[in-house]
SEVOPA-269228 format. One record per residue: residue number from 1; residue in three letters; x, y, z of N, C-alpha, C in turn. Coordinates in Angstrom, 1 decimal. Example, Ala and Ser with C-alpha at 12.3 -4.5 7.8 and 13.67 -1.06 7.14 Angstrom:
// residues 2
  guvo  rotor  n_east  n_north    n_up  ca_east  ca_north   ca_up  c_east  c_north    c_up
     1    ALA    13.2     -5.7     7.8     12.3      -4.5     7.8    13.2     -3.3     7.8
     2    SER    12.8     -2.2     7.1     13.7      -1.1     7.1    12.9      0.0     7.9
***
This chain:
// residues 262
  guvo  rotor  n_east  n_north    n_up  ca_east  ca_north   ca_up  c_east  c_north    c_up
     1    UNK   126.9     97.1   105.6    125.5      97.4   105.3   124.8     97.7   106.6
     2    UNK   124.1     98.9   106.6    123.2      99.2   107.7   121.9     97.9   108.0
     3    UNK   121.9     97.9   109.1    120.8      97.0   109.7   119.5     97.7   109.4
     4    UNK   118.5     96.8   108.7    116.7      98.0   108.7   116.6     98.3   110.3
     5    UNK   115.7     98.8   110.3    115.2      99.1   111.4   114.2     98.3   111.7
     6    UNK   113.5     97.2   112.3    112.5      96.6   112.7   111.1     96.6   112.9
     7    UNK   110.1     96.4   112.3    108.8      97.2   112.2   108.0     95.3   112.2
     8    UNK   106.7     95.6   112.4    105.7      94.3   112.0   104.3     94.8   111.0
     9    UNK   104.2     93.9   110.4    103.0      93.9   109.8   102.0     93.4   110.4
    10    UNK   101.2     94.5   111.0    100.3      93.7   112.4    99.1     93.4   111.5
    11    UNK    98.9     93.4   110.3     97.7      92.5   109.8    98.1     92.2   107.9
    12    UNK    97.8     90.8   107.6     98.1      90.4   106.6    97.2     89.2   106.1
    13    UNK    97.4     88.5   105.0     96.3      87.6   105.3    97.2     86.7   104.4
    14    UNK    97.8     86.0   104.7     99.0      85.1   104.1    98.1     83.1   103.5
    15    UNK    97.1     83.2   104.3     96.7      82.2   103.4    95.9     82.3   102.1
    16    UNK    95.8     83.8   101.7     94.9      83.8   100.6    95.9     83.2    99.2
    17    UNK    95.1     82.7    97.6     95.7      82.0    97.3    97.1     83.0    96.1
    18    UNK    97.0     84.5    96.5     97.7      85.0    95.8    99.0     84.3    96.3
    19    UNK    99.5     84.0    98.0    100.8      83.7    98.2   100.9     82.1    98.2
    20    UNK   100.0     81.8    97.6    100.3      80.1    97.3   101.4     79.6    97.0
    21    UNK   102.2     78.5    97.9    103.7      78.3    97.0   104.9     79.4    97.1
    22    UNK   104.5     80.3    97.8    105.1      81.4    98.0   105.9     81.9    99.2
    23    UNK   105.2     81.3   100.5    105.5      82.0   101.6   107.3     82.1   102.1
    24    UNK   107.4     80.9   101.9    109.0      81.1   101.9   109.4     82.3   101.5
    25    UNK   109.2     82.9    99.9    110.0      83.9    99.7   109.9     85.3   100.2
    26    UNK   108.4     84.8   100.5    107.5      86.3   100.8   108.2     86.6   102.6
    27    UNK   108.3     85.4   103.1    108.9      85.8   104.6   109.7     86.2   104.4
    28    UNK   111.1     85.5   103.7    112.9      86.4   103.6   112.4     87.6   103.2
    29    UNK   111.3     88.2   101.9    111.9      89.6   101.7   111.2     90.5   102.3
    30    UNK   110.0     90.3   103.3    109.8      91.0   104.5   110.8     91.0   105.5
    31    UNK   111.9     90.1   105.7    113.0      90.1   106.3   113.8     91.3   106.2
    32    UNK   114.5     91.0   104.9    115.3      92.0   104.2   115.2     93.5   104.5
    33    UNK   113.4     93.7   104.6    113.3      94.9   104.7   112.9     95.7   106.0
    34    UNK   113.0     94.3   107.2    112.6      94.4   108.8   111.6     94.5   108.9
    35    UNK   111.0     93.5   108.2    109.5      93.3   109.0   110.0     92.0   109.2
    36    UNK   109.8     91.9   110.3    110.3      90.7   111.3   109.1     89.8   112.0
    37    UNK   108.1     90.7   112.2    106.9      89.6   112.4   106.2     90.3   111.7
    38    UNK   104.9     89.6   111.6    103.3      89.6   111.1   102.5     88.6   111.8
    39    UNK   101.3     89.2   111.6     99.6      88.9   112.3    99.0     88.4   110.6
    40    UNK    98.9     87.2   110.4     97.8      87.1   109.6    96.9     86.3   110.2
    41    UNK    95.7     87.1   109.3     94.1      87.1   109.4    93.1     86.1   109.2
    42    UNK    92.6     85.1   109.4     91.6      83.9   109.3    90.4     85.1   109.2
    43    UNK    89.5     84.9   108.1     88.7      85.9   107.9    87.3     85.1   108.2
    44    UNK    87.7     83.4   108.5     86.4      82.8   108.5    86.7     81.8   109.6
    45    UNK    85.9     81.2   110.3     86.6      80.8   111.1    87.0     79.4   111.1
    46    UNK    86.2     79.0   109.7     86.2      77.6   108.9    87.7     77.9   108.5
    47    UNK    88.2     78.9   108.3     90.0      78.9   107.8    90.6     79.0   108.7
    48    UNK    90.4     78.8   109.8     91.1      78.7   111.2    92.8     77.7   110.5
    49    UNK    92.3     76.5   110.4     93.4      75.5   110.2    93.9     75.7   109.1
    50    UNK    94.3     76.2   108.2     95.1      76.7   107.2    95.9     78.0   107.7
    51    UNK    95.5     79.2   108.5     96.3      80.0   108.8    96.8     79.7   110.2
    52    UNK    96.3     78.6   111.2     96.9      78.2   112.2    98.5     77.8   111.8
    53    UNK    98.5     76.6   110.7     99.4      75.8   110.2   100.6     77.1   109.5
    54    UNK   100.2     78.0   109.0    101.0      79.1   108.6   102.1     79.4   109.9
    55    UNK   101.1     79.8   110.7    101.7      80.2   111.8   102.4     79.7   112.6
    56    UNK   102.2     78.1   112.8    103.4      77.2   113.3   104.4     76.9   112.4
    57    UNK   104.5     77.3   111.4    105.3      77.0   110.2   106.7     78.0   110.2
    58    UNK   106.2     79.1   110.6    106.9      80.1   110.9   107.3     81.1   111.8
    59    UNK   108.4     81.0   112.7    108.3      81.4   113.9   108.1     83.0   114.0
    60    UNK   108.0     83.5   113.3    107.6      85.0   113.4   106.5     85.5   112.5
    61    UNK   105.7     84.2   112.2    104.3      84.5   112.5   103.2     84.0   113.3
    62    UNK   102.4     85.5   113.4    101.4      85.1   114.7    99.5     84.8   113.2
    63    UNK    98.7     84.3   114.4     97.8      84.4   113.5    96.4     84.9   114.4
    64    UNK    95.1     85.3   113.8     94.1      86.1   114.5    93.0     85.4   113.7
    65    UNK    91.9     85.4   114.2     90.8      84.9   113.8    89.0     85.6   114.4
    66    UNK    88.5     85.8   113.0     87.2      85.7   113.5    86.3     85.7   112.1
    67    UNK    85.2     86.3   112.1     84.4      86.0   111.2    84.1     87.6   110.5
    68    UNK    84.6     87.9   109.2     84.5      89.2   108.8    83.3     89.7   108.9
    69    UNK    82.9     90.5   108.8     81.3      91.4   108.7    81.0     91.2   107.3
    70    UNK    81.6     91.0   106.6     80.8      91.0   104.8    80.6     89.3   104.6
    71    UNK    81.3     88.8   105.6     80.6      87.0   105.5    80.1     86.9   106.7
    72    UNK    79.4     87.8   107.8     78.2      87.4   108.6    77.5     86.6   108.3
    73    UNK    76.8     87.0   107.2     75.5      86.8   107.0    75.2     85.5   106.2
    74    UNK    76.5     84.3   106.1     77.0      83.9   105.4    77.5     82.6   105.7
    75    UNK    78.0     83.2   106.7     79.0      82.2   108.0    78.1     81.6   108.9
    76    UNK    78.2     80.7   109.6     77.4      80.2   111.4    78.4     81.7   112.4
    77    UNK    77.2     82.0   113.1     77.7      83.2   113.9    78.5     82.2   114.7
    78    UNK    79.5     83.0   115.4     80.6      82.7   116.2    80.2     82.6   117.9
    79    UNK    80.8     81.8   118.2     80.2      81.9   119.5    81.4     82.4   120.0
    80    UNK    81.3     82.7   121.3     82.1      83.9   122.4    83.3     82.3   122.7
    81    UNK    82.6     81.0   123.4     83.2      80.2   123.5    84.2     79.3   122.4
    82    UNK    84.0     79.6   121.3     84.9      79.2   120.3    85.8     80.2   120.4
    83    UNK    85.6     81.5   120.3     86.9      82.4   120.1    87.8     82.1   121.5
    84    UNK    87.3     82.0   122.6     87.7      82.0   123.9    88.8     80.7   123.4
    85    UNK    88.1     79.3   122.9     89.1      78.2   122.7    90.0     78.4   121.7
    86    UNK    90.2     79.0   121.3     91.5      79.3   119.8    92.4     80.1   120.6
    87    UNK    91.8     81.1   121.2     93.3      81.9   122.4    93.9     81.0   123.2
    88    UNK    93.7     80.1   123.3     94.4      78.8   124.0    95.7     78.3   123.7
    89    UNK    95.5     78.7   121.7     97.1      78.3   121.3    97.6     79.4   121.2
    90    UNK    99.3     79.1   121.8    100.5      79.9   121.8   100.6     80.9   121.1
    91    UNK   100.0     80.8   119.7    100.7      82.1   118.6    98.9     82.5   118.1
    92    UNK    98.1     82.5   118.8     96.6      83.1   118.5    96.7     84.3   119.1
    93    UNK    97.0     85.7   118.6     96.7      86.6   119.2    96.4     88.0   119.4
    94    UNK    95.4     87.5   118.3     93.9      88.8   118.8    92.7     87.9   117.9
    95    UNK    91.5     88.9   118.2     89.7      88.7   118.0    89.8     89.6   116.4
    96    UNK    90.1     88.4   115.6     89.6      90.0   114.4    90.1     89.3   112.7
    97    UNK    89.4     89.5   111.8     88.7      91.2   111.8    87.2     90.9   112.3
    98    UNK    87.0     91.4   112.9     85.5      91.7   113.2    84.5     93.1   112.8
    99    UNK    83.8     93.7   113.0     83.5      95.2   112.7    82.0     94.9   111.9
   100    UNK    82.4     96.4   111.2     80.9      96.4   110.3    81.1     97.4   108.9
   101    UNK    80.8     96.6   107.6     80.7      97.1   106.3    79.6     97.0   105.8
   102    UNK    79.0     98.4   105.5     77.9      98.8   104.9    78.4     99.0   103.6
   103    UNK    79.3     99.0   103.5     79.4      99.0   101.4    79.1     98.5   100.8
   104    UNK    79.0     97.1   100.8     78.6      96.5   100.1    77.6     95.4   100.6
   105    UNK    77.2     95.3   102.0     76.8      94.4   102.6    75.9     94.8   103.7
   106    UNK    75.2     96.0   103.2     74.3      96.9   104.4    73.1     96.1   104.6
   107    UNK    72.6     95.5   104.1     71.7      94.5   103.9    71.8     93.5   105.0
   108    UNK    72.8     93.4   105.5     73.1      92.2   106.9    73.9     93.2   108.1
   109    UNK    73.5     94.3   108.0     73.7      94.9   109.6    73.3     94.4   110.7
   110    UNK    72.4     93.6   110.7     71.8      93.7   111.9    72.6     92.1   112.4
   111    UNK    72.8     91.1   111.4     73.9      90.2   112.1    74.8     90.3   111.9
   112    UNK    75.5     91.7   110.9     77.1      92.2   111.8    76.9     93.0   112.9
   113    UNK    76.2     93.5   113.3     76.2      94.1   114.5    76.5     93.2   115.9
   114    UNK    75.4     92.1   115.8     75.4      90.8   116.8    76.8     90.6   116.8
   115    UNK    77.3     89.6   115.4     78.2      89.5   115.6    79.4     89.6   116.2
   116    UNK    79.4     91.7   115.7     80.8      92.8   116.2    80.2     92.3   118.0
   117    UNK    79.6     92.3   118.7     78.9      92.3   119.7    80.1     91.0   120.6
   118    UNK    79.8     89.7   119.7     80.3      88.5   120.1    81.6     88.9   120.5
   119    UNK    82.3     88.9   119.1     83.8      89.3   119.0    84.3     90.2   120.3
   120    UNK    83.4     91.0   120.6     84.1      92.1   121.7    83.8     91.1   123.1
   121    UNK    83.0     90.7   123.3     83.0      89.7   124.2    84.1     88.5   124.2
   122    UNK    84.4     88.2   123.6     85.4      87.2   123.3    86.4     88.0   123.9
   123    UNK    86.9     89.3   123.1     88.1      90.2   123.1    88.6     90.8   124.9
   124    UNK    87.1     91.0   125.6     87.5      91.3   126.7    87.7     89.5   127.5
   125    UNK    87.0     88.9   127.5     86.9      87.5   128.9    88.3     86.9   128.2
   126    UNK    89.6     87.3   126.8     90.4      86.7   126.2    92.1     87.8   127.0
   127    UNK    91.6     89.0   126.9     92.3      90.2   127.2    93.0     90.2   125.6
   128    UNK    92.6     89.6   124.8     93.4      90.0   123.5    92.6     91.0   122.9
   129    UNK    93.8     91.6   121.9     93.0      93.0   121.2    91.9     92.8   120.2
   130    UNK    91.2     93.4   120.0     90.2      93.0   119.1    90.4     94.0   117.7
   131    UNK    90.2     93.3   116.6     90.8      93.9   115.5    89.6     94.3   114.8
   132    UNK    89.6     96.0   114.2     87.8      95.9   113.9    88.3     96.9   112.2
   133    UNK    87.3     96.2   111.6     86.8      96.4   109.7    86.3     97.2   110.1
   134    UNK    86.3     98.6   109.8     84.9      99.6   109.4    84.5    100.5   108.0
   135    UNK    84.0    100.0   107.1     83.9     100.8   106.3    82.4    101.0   105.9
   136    UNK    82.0    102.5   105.5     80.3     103.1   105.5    80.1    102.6   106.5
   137    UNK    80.3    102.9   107.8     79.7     102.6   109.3    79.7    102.9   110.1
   138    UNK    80.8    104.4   110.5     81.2     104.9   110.8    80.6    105.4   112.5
   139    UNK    79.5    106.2   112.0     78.2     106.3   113.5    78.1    105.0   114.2
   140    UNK    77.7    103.3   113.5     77.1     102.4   114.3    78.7    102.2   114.6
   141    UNK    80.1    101.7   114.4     81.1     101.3   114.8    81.2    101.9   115.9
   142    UNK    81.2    103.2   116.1     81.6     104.1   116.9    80.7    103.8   118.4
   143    UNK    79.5    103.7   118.1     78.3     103.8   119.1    78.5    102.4   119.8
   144    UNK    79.0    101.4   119.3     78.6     100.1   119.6    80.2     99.7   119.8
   145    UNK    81.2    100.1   119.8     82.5     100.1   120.3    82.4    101.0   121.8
   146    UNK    82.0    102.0   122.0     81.8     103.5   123.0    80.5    102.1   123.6
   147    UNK    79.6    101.6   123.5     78.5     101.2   124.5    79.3    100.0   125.4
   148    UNK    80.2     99.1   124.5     80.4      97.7   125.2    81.8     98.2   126.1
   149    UNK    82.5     99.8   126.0     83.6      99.6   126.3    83.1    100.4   127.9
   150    UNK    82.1    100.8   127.9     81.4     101.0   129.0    80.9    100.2   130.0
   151    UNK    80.6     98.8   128.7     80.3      97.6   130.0    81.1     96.7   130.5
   152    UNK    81.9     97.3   130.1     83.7      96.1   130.2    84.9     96.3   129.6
   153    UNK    85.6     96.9   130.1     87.0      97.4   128.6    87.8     96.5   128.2
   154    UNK    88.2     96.7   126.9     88.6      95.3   126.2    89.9     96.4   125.4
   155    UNK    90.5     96.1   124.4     91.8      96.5   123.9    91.0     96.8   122.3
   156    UNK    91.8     97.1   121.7     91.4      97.6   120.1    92.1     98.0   118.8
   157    UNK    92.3     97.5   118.0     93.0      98.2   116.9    91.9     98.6   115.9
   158    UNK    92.3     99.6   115.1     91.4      99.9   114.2    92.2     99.7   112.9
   159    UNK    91.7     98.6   112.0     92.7      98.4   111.5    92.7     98.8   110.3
   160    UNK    93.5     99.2   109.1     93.5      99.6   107.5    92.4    101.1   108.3
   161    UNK    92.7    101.9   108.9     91.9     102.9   109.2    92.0    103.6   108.2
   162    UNK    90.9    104.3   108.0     90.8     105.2   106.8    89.4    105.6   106.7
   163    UNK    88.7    105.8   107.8     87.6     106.4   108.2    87.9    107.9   108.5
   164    UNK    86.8    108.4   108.9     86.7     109.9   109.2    87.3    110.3   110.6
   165    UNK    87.8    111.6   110.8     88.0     111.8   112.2    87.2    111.9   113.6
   166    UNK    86.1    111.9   113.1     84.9     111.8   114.1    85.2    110.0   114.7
   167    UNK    85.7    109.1   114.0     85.5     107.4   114.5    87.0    107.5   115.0
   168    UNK    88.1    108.4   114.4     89.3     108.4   114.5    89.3    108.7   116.9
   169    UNK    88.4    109.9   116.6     88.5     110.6   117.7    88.0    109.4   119.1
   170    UNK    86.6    109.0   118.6     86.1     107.9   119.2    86.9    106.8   119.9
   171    UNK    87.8    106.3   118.5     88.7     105.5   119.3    89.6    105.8   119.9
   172    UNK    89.8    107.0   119.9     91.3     107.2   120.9    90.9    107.4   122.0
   173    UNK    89.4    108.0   121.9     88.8     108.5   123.3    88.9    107.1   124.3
   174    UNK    88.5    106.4   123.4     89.0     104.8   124.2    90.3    104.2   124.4
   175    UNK    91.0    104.9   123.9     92.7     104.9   124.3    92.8    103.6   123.4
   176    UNK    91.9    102.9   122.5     92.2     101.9   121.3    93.6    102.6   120.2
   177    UNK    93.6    101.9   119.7     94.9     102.0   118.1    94.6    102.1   116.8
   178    UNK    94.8    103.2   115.9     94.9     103.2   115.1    95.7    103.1   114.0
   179    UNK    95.3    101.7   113.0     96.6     101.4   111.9    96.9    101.9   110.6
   180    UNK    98.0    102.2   110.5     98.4     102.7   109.0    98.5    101.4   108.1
   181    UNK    97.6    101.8   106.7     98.0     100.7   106.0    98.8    101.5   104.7
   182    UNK    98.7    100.8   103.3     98.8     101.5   102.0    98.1    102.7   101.6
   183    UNK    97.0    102.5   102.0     96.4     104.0   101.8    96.6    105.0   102.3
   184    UNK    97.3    104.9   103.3     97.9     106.5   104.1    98.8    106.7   103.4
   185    UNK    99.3    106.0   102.3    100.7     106.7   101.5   100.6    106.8   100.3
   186    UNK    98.8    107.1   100.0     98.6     107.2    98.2    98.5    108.8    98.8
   187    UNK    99.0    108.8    97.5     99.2     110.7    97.1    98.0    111.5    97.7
   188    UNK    97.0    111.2    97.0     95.9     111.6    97.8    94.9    111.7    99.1
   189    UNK    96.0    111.2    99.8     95.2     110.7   101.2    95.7    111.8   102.6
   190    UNK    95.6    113.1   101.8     96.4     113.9   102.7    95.1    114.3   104.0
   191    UNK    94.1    114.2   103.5     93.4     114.3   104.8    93.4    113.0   105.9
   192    UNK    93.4    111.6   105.8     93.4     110.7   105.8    95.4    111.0   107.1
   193    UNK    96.2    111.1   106.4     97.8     111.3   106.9    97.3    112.5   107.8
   194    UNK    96.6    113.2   108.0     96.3     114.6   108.8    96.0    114.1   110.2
   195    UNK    94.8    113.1   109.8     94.3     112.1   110.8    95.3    111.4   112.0
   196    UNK    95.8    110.5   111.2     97.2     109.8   111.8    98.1    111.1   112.2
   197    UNK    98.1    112.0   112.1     99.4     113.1   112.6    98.9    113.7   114.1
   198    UNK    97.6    113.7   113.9     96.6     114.4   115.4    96.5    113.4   115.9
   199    UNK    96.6    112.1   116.4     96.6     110.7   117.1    98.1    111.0   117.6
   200    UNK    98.1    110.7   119.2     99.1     110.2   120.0   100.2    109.4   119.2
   201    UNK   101.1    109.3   119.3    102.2     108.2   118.3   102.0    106.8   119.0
   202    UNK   102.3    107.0   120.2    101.8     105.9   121.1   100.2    105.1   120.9
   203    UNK    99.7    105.6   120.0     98.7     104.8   119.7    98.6    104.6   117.7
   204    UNK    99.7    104.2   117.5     99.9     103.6   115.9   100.8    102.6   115.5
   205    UNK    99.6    102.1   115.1    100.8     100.4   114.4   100.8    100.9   113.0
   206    UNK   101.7    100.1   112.1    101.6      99.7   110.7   101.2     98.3   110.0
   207    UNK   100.8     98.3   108.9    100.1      97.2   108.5   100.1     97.2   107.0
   208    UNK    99.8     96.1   106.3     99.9      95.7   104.7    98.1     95.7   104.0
   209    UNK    98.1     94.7   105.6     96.6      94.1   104.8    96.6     93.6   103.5
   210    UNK    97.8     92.9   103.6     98.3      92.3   102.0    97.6     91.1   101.9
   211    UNK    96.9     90.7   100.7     97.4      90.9    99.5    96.8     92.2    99.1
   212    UNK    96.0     93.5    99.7     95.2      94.3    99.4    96.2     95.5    99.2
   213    UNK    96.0     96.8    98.5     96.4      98.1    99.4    97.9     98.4    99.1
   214    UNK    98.4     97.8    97.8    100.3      98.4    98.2   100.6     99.4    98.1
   215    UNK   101.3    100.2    99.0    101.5     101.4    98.9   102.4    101.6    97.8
   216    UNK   102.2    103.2    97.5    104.0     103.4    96.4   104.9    103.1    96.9
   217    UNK   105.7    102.6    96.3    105.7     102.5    94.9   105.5    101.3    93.7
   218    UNK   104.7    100.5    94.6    103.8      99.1    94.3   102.7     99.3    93.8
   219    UNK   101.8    100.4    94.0    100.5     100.8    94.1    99.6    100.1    92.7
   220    UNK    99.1     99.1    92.8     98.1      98.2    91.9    98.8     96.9    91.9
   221    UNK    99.7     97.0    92.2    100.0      95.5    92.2   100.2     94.4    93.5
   222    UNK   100.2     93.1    93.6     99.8      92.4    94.9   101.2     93.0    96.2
   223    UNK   100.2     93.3    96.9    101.0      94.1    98.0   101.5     92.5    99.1
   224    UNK   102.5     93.0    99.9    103.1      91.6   100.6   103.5     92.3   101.7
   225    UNK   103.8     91.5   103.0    104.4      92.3   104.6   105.5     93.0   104.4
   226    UNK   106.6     92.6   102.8    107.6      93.4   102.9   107.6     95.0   103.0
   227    UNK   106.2     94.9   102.2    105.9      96.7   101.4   105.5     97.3   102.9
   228    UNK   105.4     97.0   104.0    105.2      97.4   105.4   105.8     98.8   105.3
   229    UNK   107.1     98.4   105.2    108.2      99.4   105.3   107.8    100.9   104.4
   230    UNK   107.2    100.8   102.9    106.8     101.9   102.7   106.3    102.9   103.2
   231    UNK   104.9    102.4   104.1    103.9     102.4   104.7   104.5    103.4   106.0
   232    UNK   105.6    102.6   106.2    106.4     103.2   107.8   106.8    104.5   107.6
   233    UNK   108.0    104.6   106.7    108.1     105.8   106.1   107.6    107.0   106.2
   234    UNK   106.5    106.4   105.3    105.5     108.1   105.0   104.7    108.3   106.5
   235    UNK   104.6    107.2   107.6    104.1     107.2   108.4   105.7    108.2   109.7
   236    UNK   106.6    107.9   109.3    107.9     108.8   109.9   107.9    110.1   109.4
   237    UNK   107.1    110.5   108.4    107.1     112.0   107.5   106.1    112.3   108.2
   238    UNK   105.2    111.4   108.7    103.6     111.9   108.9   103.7    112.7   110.5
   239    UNK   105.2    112.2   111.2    105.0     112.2   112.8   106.4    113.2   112.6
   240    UNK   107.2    113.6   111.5    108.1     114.5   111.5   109.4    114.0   112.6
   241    UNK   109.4    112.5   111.8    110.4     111.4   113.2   111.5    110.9   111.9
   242    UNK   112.6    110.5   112.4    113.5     110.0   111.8   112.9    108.4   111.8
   243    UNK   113.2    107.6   110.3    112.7     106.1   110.4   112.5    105.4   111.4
   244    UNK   114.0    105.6   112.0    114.1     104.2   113.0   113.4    104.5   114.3
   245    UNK   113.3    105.9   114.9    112.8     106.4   115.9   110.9    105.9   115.8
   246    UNK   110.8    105.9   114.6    109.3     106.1   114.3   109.0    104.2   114.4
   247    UNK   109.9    103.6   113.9    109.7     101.8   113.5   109.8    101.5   114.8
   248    UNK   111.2    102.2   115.9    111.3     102.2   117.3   109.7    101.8   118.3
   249    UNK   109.0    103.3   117.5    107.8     103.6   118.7   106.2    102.4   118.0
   250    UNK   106.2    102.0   116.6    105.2     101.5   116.5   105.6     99.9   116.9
   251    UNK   107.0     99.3   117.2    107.1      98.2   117.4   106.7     98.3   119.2
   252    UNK   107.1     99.3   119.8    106.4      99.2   121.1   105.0     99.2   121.2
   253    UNK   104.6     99.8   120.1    102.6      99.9   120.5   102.4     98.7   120.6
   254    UNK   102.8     97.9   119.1    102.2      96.2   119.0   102.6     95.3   120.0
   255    UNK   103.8     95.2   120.9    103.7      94.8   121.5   103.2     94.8   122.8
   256    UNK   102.8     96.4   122.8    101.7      96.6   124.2   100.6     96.0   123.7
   257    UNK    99.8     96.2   122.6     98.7      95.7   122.5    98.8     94.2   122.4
   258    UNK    99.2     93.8   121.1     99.5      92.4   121.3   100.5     91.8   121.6
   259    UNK   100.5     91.5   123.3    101.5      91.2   124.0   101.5     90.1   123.8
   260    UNK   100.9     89.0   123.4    101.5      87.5   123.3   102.4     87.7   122.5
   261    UNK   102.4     88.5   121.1    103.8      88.3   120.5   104.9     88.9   120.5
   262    UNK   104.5     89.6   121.6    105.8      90.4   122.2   107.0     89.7   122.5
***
């Protein structure tokens, strides 16, 4: 039997309670299909210790933390010195999700903004990447990513990207990362895949953002790190690369960026 090729799920959120009771199986069959590590996500920072404990539980997972933008307004803002103390443990490593969603939660911009503010602060005095949400935000993400990276450069993924090319451009102008998730591989996302094709390769990870987003041939049902691999795929059609060449080049981005789990 051929060996997979090796790829990571650089964002997932493994303590949510879809995988309750679960993780065991859900790590082997991400295994099976070479996803070999994953980043899951603490979306609050009160869930710190539940996805910490994930993370020592299993040696090929890492875990990231901060305070989402749709629970800003919601949460105690984050201080720059709390995030600074969580990079302290071994398998903490990156600032995120951080960012800004006007979709549903335009109403509290002005403390996700602060917020995204903190988190990048954190991200640079930490050197870990900072991992940013953007959805309906497009102009302020852009403007307020482009101002702080002027007052200090920090690292960046853009993660479940699926914004416009105008925020696409932005971040590369900052030599940040752009991640493929499920939705670069629904049928319809051919402007979206166009995006990802005009980006440097050297600047693309893959990702599940599971339990959200499974790509086909999963599509509506709870997506997991294994389904990575779909994602990779269409993401090897997208760069006109053979699999393993392509799982080759996005396992080097992640570990340039997130070098602790390198």
């Amino acid at each position: 039997m051929t060996e997979q090729p090796q790829i990571t799920d650089s964002h997932c959120h493994l303590d949510f309670p879809d995988f309750e009771g679960q993780l065991d199986d859900v790590v082997a069959r991400a295994a099976e299909a070479g996803v070999t590590r994953m980043v899951t996500i603490a979306t609050k920072l009160r869930n710190v210790p539940q996805v910490r404990a994930i993370a020592e539980a299993h040696e090929r997972i890492f875990f990231a933390a901060a305070t989402h933008p749709m629970s800003a307004a919601e949460e105690p803002l984050a201080s720059v010195e709390e995030l600074v103390a969580l990079a302290e443990h071994p398998k903490f490593v990156g600032i995120g999700e951080s960012g800004l969603d006007y979709h549903y939660t335009a109403d509290s911009k002005d403390i996700q903004q602060e917020s995204l503010r903190i988190h990048i602060e954190a991200a640079r005095q930490t050197r870990l990447p900072l991992i940013i949400h953007a959805r309906d935000a497009d102009d302020d993400v852009a403007r307020i990513l482009t101002e702080e990276h002027a007052a200090g450069p920090y690292t960046c993924v853009m993660h479940c990207f699926s914004s416009g090319p105008e925020l696409a451009r932005a971040a590369l102008d900052l030599d940040f990362y752009l991640s493929m998730s499920g939705i670069a591989a629904f049928p319809r996302s051919t402007d979206l895949r166009d995006i990802f094709g005009a980006a440097p390769l050297e600047r693309i990870l893959v990702e599940t953002d599971s339990p959200y987003l499974a790509p086909p041939p999963h599509r509506g049902k709870r997506n997991e790190p294994a389904f990575t691999a779909h994602t990779a795929r269409v993401g090897a059609e997208v760069f006109g690369l053979d699999y393993p060449d392509f799982a080759r080049a996005t396992q080097e981005n992640f570990e340039r960026l997130f070098w602790k789990a390198a």
